[in-house]
C-alpha positions, 0 to 999 in steps of 0.5 A: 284835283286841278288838270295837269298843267301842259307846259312848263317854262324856266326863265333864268333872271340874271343875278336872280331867281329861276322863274318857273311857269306851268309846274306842278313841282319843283324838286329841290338838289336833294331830290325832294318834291315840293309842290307849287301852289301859283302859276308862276314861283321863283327858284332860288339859284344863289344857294342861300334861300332861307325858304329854299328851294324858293327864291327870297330875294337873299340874292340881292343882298348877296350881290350888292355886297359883293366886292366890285369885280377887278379887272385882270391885266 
């Protein structure tokens, strides 16, 4: 059984990921637990994980998809 880890960190990348340092945990918009095996895990925030509630990089393709912002007048 590893110590408890004193602090935890979020880190939020824009357009990216949650970076979550020091947890134990992370529990996902349904209220399950899932527990975190690295120091360090990225937390999907884009909503189309297909690991969620861990980030796989689907928010890259999601945002150079994206149509270029139009600017209002």
């Amino acid at each position: 059984m590893s110590a408890p880890r004193l602090s935890t960190q979020v880190e939020i990348c824009p357009g990216g990921p949650a970076l979550v340092r020091g947890a134990d945990e992370v529990i996902d918009d349904r209220g399950e637990a899932h527990a975190t095996t690295r120091p360090v895990v990225a937390v999907c925030l884009c909503g189309r994980s297909q690991r969620a509630p861990w980030c796989d990089g689907t928010h890259k393709v999601v945002t150079a998809a994206a149509p270029a912002p139009t600017e209002l007048t």
